[in-house]
N, C-alpha and C positions, 0 to 999 in steps of 0.2 A: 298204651305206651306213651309216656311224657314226649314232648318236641327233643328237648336235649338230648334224650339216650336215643334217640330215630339219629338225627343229627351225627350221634357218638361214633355212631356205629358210620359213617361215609368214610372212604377211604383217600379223602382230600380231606381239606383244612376247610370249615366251613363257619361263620359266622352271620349274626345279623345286628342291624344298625339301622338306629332311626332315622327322620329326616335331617335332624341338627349332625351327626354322623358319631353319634355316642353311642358305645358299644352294649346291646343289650345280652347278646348272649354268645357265645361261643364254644365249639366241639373242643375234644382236647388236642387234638391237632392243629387247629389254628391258634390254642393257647401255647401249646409248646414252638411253634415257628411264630408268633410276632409277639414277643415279649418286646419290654421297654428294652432292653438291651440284646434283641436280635435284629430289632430295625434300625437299620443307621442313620442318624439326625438330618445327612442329606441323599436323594439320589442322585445318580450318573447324570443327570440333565441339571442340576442344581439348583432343584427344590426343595424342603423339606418335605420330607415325609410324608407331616401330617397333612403337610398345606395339599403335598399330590395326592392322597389319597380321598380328600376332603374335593377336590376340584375334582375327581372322577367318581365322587358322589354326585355332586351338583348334575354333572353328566346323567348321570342316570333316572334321576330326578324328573328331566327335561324330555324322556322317553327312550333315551341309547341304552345298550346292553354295552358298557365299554369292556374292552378287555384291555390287559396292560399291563406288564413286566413288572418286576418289584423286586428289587436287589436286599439282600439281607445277609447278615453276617453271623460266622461261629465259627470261634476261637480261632479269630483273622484271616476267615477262607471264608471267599463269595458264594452267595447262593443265592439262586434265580428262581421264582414264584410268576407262572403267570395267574392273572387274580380275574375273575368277574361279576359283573357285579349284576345285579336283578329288584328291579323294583315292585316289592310284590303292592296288592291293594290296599292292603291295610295300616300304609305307610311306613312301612318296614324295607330295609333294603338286605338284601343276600349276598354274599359274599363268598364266591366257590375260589380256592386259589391249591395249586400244585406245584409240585418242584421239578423243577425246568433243567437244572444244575448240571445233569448227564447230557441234556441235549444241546446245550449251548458251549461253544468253543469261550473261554473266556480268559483271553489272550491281553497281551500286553497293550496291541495295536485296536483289540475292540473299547479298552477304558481310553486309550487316545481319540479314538471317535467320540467315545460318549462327549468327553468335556467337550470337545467342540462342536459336538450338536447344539452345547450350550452356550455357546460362543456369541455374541452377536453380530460377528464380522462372518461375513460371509466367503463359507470354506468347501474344496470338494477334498479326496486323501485319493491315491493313485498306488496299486500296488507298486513291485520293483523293474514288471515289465511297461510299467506305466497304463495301466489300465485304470477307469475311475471304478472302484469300489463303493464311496462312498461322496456325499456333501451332506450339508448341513441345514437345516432348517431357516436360516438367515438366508442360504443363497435360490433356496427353493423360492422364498419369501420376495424376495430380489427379480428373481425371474417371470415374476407370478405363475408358476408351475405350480398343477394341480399334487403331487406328490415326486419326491427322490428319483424314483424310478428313470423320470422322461428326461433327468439329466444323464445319468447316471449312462442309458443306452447309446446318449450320442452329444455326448458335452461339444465337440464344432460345431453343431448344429446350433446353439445360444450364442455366438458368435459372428460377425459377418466374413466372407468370404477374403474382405480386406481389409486391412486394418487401414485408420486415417492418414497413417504416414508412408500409405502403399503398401506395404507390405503383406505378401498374402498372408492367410492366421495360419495356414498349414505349414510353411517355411517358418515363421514365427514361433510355432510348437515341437518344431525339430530342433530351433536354434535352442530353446528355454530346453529339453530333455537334454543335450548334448553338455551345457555350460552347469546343471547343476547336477550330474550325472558325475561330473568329474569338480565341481567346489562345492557342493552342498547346498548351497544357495545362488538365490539370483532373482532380481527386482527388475521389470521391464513393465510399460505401459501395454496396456491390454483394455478392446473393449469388448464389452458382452451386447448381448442380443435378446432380449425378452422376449416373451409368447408371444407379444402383441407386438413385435419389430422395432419396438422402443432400442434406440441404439443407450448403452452407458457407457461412457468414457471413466478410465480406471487405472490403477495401479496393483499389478498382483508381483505376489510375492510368493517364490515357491521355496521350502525347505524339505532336506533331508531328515528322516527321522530315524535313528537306527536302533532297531531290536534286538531279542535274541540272537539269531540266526537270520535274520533277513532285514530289509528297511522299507519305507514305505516314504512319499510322499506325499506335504499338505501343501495346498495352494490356498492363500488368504487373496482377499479382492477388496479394494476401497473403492468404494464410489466414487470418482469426483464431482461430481456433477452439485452437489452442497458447493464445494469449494471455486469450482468454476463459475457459479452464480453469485459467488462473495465477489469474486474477481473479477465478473462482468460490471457488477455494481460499482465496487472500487474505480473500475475505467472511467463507466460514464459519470461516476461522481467527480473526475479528474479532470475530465473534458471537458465538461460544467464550469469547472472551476477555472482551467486554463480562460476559457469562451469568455467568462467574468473578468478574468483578469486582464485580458488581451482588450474587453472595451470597456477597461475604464482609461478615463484621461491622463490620469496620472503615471509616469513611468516607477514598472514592478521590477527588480531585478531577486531572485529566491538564491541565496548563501547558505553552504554548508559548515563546518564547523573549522575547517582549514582556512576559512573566507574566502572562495575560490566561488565566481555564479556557477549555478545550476542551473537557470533556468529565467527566463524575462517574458514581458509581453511585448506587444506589440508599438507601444508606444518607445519604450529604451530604441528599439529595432529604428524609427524614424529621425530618434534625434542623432542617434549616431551611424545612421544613413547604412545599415548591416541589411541584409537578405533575408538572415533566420537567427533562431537561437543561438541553434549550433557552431554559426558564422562566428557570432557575439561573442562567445565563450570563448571559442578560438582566438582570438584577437584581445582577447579581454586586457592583457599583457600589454597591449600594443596600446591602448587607445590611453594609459597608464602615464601620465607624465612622468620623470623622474624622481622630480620635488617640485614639492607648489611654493609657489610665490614669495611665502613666510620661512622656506627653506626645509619645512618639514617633508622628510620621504614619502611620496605619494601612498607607494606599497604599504608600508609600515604603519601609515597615518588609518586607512580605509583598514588592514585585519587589525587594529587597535580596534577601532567600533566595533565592527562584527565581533570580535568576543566578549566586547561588555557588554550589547546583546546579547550573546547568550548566556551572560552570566546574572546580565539587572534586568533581562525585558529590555530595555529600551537603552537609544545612541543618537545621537544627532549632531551633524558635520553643517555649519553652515553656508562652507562654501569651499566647494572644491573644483579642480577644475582638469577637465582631461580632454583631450586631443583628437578629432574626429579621422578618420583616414584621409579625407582630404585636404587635414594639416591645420583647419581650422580649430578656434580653442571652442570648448564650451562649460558653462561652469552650474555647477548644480547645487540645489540645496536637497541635503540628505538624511534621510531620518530610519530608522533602522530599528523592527521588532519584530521579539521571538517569538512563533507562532509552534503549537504542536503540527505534528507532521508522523502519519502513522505510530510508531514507538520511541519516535525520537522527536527531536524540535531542529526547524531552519529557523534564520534570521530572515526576514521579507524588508528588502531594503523602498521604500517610496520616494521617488526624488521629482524636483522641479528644475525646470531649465531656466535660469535667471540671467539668463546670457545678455539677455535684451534689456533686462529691468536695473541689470547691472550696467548698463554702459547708459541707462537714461539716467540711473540714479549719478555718472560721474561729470555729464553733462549740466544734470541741476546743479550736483557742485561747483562745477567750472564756472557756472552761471552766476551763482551766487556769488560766490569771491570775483568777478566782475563784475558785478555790480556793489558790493563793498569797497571794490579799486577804485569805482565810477564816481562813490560819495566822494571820497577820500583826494580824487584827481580835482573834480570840480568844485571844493570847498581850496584848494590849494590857491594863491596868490599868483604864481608863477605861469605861465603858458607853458600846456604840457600836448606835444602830438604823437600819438602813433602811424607806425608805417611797418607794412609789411616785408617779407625778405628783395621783393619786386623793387622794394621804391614806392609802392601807392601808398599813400595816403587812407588811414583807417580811422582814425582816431582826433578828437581835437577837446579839452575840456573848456569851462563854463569861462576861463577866464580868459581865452583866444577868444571868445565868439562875442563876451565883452569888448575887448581890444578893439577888434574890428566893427565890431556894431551887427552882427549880422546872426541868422540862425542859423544850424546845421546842414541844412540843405545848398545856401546860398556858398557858405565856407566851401565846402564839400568840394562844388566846382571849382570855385579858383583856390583850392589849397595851395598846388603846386606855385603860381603863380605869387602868391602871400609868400610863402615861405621862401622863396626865391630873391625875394627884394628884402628881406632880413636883411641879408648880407652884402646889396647893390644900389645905389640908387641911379643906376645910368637905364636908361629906357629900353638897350640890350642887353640883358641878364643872363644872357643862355651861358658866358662862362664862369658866370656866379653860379648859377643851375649845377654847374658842372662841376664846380669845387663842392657846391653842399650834396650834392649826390656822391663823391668820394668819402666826405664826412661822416654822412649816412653808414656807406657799403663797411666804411673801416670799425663802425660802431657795433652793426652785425658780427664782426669778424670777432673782433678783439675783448665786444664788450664795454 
């Protein structure tokens, strides 16, 4: 008797397959249940087919006898095949497979499990009395749990006793049954607990799902622990940044897009003698002249720059000037560029305090045009003296020192005494003294 008619004759579906997984021979029961058009192109965990049936070749290959479900369709009603497989010597593999279809419930709520076995967010489903029935291959994986089951008996037990924000997880899971019990839904933080005590911090989310006659519960779980490690990094990338910004030399003030600061280091903080940031910001208003100098609105002049930076890159204020709380001025030079910033872009304003550079640069001026007065007096023909509001004697040009025959030093002392007898020649002068000191005080006045 040929293999085929031994084979014909089993009351399963029986075939065989090489090691590439190409079908060499098969009874007519397994020709009549997996035709091209009785196997569906994907299964319930969503794979293809071929690829699952192909990967629990491989399986066998490797020494396993796998066994394993096999959904198949006719004329749009499920049916269930469990299939296994045998690798015989001769590099041939066996394929025994039955139908299952009478003994599996195959309900609405068990294709809702399948897909999210196939899920890779990790899920458990909860009958209506809240009981876990089921999770998912993601949360097994999650847990590092050897198989479904050991959640499945006592899901608090993957959980600690207390959640982070005190709350115990038993009060916690009466709150979550009570609130989606009565709206369907409901997102709360949750952390789980692993085989190995690894705590993960999470966000689950429980929905209602309603069937036939009855409804069930899925709970989804995200990790945070990706996202909280983005955000640790984000910090001390921040704190880096502040640390950098707070010792450089230069004064950092960071602008939003209304021009309003955000945010300084530590040097703004000294020139205008603030505590903290948050001092600065608060006051920011305050420390604001009205209008500067040139009559332009302080206000209006400073959000003018800030949004040409953000609109060209770049601003620059050469000199502005604003008011310290203890009333003192100080006057800055300001330069102003738009840097990225997360998803969006600030203005990072860099200034200088020229406060000082400004009042030496008004002194050299003043210097200079006295000493252009200085050419100008001592080339003059005329005797020219200055005096201050006192009465002293400051001043005397080239052509008094002429007159008298004498140097600056010598004048200096008897000025009073020269100038006095201008107008006296009698040997007591004191009420000649006395008329040109009237002279004097009326020229002050009057001009």
């Amino acid at each position: 008797m040929s293999f085929n008619s031994l084979i014909d004759k089993l009351p399963v579906a029986c075939a065989c397959f090489d090691v590439e997984g190409n079908l060499l021979t098969a009874n007519k029961h397994w020709e009549s249940s997996f035709d091209a058009d009785f196997v569906p192109y994907y299964q319930p965990c969503g794979t293809r087919s071929y690829d699952f049936l192909r990967q629990h070749i491989h399986e066998s290959l490797n020494g396993s006898e796998p066994c394993f479900e096999l959904l198949c369709k006719s004329n749009g009603e499920s049916l269930f095949f469990e299939v296994k497989l045998q690798h015989e010597e001769n590099d041939t593999i066996i394929a025994y497979a039955w139908d299952i279809s009478q003994y599996k419930d195959i309900d609405d709520a068990w294709h809702i499990r399948q897909i999210h076995n196939a899920n890779p967010i990790p899920a458990c489903f909860w009958d209506s009395s809240f009981n876990v029935t089921d999770c998912n291959d993601a949360l097994v994986k999650l847990l590092g749990l050897s198989n479904k089951k050991e959640f499945i008996e006592s899901p608090l037990s993957f959980s600690p006793e207390t959640l982070p924000d005190g709350t115990s997880t038993v009060e916690q899971y009466h709150t979550v049954v009570t609130i989606v019990m009565e709206k369907g839904y409901v997102r709360f933080p949750w952390t789980h607990r692993t085989a190995t005590g690894e705590l993960i911090p999470g966000d689950a989310t429980v929905i209602r799902i309603e069937l036939k006659d009855t409804h069930i519960f899925a709970t989804y779980f995200q990790d945070l622990r990706p996202l909280l490690k983005a955000s640790e990094k984000i910090r001390e990338a921040e704190e880096q940044l502040q640390l950098m910004i707070d010792a450089t030399p230069t004064a950092v003030t960071v602008y939003n897009r209304e021009g309003s600061p955000i945010n300084c280091n530590e040097e703004v903080l000294r020139i205008f003698g603030e505590s903290n940031a948050d001092s600065f910001i608060r006051n920011f208003n305050a420390i604001m002249l009205p209008v500067q100098p040139d009559g332009q609105d302080s206000n209006e002049l400073l959000r003018a720059h800030v949004s040409r930076a953000f609109d060209e890159g770049y601003a620059h204020i050469n000199e502005m000037l604003f008011r310290k709380p203890d009333g003192s001025l100080v006057m800055l030079d300001m330069t102003f560029m738009r840097i990225s910033n997360k998803n969006d872009y600030v203005v990072v304003e860099y200034c200088r305090d020229i406060t000082e550079k400004k009042r030496e640069l008004e002194m050299e001026r003043e210097q200079s045009i006295m000493a252009r007065v200085q050419l100008m007096f001592d080339a003059t023909p005329l005797c020219i003296e200055y005096w201050d509001k006192d009465l002293k004697p400051l001043y005397c040009n080239q052509t008094v020192l002429d007159y008298y025959k004498m140097n600056k030093e010598e004048y200096s002392e008897k000025m009073l005494d020269l100038s006095a007898k201008h107008i006296s020649d009698e040997d007591d002068y004191s009420s000649s003294w006395a008329a040109w000191s009237e002279e004097l005080t009326k020229a002050l006045e009057t001009g």
